[in-house]
CHARMM-style PDB file with segment names, atoms N, HN, CA, C and O in Angstrom:
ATOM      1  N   UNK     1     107.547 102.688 107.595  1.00  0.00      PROA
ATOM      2  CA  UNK     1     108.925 102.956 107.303  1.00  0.00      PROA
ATOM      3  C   UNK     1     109.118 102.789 105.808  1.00  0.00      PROA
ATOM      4  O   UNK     1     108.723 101.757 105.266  1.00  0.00      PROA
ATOM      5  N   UNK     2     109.707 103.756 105.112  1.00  0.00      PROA
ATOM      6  HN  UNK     2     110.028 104.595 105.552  1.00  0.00      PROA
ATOM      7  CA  UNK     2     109.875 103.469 104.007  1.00  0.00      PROA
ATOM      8  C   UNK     2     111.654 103.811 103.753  1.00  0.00      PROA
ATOM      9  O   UNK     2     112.253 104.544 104.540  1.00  0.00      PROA
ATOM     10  N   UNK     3     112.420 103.102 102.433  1.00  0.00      PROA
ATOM     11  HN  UNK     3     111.934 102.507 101.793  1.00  0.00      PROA
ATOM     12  CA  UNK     3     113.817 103.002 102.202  1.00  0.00      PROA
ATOM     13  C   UNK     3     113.591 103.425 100.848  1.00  0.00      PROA
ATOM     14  O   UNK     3     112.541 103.955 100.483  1.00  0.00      PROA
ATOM     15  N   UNK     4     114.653 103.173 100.042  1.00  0.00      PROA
ATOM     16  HN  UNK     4     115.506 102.743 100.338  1.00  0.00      PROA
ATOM     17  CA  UNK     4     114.494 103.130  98.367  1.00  0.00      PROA
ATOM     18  C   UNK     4     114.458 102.147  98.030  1.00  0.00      PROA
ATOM     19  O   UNK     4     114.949 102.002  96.910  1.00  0.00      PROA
ATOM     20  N   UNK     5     113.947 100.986  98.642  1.00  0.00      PROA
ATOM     21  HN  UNK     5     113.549 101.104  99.552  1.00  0.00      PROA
ATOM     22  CA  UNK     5     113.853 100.011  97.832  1.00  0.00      PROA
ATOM     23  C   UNK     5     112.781  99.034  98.639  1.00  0.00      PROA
ATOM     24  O   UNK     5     112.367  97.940  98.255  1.00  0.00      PROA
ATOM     25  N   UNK     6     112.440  99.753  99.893  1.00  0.00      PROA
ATOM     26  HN  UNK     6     112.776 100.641 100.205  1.00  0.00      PROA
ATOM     27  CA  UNK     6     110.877  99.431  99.884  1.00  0.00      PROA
ATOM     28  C   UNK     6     109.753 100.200 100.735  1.00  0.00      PROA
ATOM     29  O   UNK     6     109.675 101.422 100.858  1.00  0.00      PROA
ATOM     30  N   UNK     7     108.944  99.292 101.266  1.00  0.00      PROA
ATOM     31  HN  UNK     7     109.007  98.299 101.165  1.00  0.00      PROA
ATOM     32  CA  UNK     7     108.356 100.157 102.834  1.00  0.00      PROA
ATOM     33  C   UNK     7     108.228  98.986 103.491  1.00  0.00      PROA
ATOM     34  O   UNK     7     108.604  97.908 103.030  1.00  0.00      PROA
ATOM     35  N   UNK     8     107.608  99.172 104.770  1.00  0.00      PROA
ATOM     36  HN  UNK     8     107.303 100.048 105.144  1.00  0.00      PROA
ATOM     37  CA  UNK     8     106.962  98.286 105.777  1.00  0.00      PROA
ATOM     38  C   UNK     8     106.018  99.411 106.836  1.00  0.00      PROA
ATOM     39  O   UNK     8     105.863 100.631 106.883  1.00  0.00      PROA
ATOM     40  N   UNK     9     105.524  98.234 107.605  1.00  0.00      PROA
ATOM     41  HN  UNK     9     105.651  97.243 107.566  1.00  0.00      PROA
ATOM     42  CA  UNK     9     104.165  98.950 108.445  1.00  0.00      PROA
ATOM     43  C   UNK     9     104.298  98.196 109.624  1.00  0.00      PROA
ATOM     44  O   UNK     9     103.631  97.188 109.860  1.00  0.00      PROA
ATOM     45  N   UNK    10     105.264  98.734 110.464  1.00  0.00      PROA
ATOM     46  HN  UNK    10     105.806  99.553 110.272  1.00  0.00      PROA
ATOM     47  CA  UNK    10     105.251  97.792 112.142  1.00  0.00      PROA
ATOM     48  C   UNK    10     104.900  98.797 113.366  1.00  0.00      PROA
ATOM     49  O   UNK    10     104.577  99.985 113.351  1.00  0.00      PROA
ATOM     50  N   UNK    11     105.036  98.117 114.156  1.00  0.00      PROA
ATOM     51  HN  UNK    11     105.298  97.152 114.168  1.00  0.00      PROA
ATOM     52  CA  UNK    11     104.352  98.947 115.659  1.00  0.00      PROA
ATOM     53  C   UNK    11     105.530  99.457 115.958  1.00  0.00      PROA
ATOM     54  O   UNK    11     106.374  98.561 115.997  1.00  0.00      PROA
ATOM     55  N   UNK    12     106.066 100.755 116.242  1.00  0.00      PROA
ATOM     56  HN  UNK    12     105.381 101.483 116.210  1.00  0.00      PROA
ATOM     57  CA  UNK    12     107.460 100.673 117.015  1.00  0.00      PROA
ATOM     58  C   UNK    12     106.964 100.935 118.183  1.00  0.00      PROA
ATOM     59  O   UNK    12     105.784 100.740 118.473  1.00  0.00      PROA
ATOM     60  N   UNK    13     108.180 101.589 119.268  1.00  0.00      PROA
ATOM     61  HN  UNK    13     109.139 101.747 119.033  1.00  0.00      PROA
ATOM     62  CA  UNK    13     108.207 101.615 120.805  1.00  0.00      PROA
ATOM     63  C   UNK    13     109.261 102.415 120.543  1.00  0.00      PROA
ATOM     64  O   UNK    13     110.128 102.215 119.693  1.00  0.00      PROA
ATOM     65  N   UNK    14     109.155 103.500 121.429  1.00  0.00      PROA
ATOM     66  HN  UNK    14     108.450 103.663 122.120  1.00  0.00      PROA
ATOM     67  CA  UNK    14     110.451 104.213 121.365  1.00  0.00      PROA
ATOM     68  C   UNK    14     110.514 104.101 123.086  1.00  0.00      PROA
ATOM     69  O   UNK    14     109.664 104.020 123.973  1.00  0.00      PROA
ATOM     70  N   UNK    15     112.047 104.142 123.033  1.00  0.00      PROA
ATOM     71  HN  UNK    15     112.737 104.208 122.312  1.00  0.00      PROA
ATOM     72  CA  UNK    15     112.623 103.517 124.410  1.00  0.00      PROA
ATOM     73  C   UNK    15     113.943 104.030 124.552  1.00  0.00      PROA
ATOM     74  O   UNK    15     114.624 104.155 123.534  1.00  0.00      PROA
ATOM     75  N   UNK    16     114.486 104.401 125.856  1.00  0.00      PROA
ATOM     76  HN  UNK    16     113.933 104.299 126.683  1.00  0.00      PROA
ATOM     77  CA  UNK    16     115.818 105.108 126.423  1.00  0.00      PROA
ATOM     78  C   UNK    16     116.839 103.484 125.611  1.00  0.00      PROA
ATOM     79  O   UNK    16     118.016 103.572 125.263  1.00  0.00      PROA
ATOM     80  N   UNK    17     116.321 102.684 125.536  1.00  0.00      PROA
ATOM     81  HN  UNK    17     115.364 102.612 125.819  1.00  0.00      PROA
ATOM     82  CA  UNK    17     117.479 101.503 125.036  1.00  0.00      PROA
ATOM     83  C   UNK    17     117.883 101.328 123.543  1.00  0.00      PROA
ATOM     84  O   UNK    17     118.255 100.275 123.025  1.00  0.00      PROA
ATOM     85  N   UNK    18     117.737 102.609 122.907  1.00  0.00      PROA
ATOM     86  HN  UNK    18     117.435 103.464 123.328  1.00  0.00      PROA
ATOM     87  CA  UNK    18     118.121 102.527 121.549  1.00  0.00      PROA
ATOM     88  C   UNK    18     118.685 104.016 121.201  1.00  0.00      PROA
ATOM     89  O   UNK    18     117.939 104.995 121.229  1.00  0.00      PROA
ATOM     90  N   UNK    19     119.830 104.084 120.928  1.00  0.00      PROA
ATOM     91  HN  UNK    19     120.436 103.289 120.906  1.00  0.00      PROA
ATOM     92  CA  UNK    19     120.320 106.157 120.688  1.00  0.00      PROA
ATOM     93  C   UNK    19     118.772 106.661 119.892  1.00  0.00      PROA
ATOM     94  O   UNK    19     117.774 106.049 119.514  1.00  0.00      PROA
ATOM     95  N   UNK    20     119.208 108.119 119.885  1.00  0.00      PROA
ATOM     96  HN  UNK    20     120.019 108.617 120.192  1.00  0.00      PROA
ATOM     97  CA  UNK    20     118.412 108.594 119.229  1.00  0.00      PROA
ATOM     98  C   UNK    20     118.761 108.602 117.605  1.00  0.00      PROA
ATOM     99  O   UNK    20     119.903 108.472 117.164  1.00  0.00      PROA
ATOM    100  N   UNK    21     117.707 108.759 116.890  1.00  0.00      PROA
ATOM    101  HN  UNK    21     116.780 108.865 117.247  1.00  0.00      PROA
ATOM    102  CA  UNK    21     118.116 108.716 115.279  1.00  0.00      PROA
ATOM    103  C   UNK    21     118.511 106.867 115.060  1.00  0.00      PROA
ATOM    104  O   UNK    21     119.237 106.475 114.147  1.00  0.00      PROA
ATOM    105  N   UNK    22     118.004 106.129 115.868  1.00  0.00      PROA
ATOM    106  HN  UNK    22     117.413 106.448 116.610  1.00  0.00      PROA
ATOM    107  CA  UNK    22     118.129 104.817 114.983  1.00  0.00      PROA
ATOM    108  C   UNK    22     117.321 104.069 115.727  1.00  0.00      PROA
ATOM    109  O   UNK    22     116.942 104.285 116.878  1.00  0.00      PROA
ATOM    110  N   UNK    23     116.940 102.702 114.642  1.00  0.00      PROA
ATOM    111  HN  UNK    23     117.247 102.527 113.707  1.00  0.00      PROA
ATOM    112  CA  UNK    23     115.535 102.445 114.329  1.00  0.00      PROA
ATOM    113  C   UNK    23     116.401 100.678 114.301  1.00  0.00      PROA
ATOM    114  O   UNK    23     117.497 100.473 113.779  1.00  0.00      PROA
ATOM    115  N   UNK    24     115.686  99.798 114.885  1.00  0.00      PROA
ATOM    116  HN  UNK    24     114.796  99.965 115.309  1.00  0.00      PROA
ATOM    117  CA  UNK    24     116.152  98.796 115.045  1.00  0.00      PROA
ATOM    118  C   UNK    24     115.471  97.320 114.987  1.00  0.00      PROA
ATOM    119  O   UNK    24     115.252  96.810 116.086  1.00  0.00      PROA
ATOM    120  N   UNK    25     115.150  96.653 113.949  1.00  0.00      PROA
ATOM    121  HN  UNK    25     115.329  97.068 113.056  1.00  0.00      PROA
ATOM    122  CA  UNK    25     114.009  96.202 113.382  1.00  0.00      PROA
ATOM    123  C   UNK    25     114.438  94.345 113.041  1.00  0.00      PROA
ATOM    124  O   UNK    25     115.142  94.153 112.049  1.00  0.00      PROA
ATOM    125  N   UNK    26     114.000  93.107 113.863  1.00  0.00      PROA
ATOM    126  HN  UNK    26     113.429  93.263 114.668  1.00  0.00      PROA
ATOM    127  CA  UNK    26     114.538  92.051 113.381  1.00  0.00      PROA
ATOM    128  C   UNK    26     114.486  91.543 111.976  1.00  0.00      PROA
ATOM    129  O   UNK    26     113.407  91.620 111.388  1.00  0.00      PROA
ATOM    130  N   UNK    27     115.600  90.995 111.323  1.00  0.00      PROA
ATOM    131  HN  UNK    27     116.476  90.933 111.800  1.00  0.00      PROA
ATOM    132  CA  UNK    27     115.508  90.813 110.023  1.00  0.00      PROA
ATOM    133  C   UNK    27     114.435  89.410 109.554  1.00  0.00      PROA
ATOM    134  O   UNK    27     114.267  88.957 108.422  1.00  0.00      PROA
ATOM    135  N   UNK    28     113.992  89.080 110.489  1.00  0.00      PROA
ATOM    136  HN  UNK    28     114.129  89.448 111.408  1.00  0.00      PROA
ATOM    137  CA  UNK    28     113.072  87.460 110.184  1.00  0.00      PROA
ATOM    138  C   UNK    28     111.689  88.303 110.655  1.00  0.00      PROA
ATOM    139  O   UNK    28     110.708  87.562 110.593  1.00  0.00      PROA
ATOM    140  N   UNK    29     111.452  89.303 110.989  1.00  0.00      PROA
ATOM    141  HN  UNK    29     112.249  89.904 111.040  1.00  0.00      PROA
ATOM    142  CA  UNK    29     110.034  89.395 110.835  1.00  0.00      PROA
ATOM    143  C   UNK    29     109.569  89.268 108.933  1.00  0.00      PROA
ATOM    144  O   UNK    29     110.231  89.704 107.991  1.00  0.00      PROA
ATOM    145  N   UNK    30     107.958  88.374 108.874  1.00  0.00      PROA
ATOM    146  HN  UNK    30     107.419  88.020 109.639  1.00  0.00      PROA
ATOM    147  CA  UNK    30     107.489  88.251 107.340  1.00  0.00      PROA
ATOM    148  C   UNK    30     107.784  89.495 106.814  1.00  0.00      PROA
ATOM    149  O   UNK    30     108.550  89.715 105.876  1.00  0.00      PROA
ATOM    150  N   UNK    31     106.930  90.582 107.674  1.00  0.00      PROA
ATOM    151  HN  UNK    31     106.308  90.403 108.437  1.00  0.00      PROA
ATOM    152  CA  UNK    31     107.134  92.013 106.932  1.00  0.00      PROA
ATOM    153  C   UNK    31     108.394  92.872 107.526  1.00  0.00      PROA
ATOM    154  O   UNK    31     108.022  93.556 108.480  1.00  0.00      PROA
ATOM    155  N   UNK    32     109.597  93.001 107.263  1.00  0.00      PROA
ATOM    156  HN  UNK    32     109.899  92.445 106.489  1.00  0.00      PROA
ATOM    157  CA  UNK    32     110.288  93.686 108.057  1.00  0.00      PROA
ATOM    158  C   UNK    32     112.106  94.290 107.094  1.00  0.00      PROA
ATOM    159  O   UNK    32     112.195  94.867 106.010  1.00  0.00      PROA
ATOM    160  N   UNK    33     113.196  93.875 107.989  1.00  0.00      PROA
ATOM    161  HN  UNK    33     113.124  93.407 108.870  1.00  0.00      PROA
ATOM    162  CA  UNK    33     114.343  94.679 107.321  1.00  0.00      PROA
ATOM    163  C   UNK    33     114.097  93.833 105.893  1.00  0.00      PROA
ATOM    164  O   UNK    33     114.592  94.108 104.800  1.00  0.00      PROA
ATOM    165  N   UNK    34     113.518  93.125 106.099  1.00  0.00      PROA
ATOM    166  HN  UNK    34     113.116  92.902 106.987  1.00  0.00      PROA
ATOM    167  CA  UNK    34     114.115  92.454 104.056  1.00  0.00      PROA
ATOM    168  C   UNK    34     113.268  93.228 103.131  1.00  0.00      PROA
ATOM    169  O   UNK    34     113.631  93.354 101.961  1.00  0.00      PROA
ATOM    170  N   UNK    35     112.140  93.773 103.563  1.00  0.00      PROA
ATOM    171  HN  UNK    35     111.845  93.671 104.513  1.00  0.00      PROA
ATOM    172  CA  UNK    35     111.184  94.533 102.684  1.00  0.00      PROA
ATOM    173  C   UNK    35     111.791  96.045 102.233  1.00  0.00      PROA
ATOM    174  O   UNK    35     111.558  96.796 101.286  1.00  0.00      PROA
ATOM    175  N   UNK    36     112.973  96.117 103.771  1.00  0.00      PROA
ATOM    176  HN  UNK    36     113.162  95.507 104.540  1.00  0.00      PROA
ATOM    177  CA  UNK    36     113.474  97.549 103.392  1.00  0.00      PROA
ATOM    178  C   UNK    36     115.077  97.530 102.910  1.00  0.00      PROA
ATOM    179  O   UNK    36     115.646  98.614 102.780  1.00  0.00      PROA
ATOM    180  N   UNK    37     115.827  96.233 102.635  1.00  0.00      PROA
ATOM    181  HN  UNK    37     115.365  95.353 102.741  1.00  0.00      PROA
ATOM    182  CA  UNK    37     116.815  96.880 102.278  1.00  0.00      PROA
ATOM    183  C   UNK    37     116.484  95.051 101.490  1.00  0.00      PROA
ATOM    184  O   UNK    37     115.611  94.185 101.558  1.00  0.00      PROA
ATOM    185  N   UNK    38     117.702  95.250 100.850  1.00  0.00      PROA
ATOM    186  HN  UNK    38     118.412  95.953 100.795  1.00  0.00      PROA
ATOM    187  CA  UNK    38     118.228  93.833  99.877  1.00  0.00      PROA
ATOM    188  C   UNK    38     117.644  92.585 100.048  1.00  0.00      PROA
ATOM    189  O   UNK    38     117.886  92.128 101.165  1.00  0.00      PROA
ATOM    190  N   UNK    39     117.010  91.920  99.394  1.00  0.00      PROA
ATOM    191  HN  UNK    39     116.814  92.292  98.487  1.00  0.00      PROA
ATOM    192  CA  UNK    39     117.117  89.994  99.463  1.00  0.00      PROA
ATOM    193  C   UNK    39     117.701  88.880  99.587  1.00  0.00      PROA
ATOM    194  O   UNK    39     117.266  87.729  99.635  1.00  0.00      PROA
ATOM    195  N   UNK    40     119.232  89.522  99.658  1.00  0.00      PROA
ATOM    196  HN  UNK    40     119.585  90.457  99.619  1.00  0.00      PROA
ATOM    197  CA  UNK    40     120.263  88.614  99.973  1.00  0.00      PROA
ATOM    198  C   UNK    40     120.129  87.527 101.351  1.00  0.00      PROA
ATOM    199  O   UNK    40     119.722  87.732 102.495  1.00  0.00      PROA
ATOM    200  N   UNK    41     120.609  86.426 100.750  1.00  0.00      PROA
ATOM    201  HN  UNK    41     120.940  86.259  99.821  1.00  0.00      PROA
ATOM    202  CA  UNK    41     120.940  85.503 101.702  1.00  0.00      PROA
ATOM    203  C   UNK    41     122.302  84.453 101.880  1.00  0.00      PROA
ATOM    204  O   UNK    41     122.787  83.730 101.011  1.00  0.00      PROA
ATOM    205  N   UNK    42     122.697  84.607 103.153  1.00  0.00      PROA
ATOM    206  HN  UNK    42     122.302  85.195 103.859  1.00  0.00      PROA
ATOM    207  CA  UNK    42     124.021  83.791 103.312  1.00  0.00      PROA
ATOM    208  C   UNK    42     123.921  82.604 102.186  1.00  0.00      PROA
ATOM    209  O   UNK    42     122.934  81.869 102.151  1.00  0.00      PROA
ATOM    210  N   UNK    43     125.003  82.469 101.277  1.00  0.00      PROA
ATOM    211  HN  UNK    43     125.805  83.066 101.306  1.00  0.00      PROA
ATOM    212  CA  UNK    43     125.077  81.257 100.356  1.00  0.00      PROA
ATOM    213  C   UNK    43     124.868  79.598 101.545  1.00  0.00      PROA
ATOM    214  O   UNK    43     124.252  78.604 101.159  1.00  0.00      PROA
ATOM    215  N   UNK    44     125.301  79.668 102.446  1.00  0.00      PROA
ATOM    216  HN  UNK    44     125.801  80.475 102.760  1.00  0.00      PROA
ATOM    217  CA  UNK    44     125.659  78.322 103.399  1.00  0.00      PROA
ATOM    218  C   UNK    44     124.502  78.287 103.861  1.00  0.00      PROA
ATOM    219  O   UNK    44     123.800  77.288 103.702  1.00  0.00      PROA
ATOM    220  N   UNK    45     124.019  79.521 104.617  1.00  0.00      PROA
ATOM    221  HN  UNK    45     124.589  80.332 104.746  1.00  0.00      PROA
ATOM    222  CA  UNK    45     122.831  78.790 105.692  1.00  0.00      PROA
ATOM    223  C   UNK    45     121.190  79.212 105.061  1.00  0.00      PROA
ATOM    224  O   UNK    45     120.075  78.693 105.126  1.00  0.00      PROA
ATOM    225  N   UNK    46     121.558  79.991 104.668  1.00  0.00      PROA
ATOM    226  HN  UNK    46     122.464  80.413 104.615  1.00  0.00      PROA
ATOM    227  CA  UNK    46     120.216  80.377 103.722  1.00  0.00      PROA
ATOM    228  C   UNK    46     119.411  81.828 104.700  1.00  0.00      PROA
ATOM    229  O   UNK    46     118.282  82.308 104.598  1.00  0.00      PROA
ATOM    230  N   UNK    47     120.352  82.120 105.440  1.00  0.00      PROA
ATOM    231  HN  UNK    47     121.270  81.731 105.522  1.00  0.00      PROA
ATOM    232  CA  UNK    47     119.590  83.301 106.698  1.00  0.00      PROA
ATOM    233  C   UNK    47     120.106  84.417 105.715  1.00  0.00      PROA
ATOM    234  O   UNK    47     121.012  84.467 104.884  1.00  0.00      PROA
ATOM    235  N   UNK    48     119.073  85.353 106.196  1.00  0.00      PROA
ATOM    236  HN  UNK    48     118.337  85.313 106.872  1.00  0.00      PROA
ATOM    237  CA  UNK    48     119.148  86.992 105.740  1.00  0.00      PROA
ATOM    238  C   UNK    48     120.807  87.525 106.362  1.00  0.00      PROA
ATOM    239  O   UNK    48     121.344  87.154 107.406  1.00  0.00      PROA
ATOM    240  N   UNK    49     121.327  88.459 105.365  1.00  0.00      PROA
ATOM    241  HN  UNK    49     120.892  88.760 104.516  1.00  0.00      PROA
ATOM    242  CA  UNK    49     122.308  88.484 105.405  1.00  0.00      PROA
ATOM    243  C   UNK    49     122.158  89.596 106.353  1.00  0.00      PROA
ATOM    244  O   UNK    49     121.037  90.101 106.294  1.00  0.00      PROA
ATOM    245  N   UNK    50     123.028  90.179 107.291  1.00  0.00      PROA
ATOM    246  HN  UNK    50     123.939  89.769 107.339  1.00  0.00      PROA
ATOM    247  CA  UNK    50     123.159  91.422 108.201  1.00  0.00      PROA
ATOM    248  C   UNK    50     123.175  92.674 106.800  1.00  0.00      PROA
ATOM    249  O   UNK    50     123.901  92.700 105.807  1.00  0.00      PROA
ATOM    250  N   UNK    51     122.042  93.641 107.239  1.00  0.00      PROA
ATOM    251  HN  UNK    51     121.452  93.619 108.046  1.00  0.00      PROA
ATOM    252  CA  UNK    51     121.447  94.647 106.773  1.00  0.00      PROA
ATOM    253  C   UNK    51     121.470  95.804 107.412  1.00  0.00      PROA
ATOM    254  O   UNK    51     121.379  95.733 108.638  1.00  0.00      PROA
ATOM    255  N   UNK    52     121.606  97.299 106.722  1.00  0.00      PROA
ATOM    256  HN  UNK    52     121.680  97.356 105.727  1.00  0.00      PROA
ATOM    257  CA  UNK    52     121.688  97.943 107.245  1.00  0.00      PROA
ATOM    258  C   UNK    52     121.217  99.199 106.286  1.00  0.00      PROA
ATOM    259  O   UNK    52     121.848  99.332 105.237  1.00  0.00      PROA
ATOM    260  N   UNK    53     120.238 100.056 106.548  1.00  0.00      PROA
ATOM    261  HN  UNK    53     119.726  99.948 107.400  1.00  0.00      PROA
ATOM    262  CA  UNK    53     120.039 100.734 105.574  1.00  0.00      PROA
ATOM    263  C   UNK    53     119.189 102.185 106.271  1.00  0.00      PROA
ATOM    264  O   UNK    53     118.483 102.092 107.274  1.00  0.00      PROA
ATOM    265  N   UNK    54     119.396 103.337 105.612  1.00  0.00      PROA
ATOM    266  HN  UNK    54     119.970 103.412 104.797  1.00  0.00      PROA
ATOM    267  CA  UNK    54     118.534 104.267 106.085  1.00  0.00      PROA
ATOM    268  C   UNK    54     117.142 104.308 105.514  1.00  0.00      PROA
ATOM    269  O   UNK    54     116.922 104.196 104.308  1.00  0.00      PROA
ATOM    270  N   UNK    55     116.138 104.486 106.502  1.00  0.00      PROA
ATOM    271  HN  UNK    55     116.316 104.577 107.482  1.00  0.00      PROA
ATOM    272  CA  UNK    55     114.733 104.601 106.460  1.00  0.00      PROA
ATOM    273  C   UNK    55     113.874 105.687 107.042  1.00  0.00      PROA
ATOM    274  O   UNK    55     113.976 105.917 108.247  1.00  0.00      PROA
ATOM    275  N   UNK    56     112.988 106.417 106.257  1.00  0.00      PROA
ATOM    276  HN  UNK    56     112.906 106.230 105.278  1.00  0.00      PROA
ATOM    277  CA  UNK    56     112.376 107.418 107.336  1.00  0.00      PROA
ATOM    278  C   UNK    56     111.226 106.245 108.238  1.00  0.00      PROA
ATOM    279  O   UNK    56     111.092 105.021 108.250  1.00  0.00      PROA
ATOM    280  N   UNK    57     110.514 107.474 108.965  1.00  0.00      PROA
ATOM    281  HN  UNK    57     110.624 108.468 108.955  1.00  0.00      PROA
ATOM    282  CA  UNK    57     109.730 106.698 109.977  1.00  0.00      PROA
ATOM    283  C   UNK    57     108.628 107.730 110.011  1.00  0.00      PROA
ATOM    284  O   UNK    57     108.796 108.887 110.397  1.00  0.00      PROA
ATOM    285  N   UNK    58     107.431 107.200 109.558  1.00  0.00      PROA
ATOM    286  HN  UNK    58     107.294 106.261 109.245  1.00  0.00      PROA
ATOM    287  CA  UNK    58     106.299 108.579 110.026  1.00  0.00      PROA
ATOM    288  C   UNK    58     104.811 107.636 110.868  1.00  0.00      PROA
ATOM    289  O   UNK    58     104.138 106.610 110.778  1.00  0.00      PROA
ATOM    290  N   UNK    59     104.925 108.469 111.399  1.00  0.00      PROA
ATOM    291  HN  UNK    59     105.471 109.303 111.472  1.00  0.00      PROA
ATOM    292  CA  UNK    59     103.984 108.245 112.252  1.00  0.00      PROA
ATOM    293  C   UNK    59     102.505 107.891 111.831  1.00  0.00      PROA
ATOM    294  O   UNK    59     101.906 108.898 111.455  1.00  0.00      PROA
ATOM    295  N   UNK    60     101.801 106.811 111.794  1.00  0.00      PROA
ATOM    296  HN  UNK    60     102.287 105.992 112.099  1.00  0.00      PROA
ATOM    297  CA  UNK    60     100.453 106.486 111.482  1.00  0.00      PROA
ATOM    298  C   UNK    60      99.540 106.861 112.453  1.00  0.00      PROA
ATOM    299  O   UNK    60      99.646 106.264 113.523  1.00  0.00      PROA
ATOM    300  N   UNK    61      98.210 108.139 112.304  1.00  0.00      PROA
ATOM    301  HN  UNK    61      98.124 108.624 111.434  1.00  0.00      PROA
ATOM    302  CA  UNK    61      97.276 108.291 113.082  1.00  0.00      PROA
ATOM    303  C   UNK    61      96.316 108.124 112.861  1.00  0.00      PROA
ATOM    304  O   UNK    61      95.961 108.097 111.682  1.00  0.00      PROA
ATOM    305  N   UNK    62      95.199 107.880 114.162  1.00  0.00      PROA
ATOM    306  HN  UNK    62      95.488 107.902 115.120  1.00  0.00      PROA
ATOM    307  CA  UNK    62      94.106 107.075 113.677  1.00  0.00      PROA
ATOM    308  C   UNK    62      94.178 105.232 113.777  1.00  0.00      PROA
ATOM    309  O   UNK    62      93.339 104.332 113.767  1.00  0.00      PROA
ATOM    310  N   UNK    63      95.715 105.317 113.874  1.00  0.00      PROA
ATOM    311  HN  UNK    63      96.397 106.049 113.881  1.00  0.00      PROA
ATOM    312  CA  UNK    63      95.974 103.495 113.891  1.00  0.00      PROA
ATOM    313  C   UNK    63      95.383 102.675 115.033  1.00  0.00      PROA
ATOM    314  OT1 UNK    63      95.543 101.455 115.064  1.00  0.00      PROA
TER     315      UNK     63
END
């Protein structure tokens, strides 16, 4: 998955439990939404702030 302001490399699953055209990714994985959108973190608790950003998605073969 790559954004403008980064990439990442995860396994997806595509599944009837998510619309089509969106991509739904926890923000506490090491490699994951923080790699693809902002570094921000709540001033109080120190957690990743709710993120939201467009990303393509291409398919890795051979993986």
């Amino acid at each position: 998955m790559t954004s403008r302001r980064g990439e990442s490399i995860a396994v997806a699953r595509v599944t009837d439990d998510v619309a089509p055209k969106v991509l739904y990714m926890p923000m506490h994985f090491v490699h994951g939404a923080n790699d693809l959108t902002n570094t921000a973190l709540d001033p109080l608790s120190k957690m990743p702030e709710l993120k939201h950003c467009a990303v393509k998605v291409e398919k890795i073969t051979g993986a």
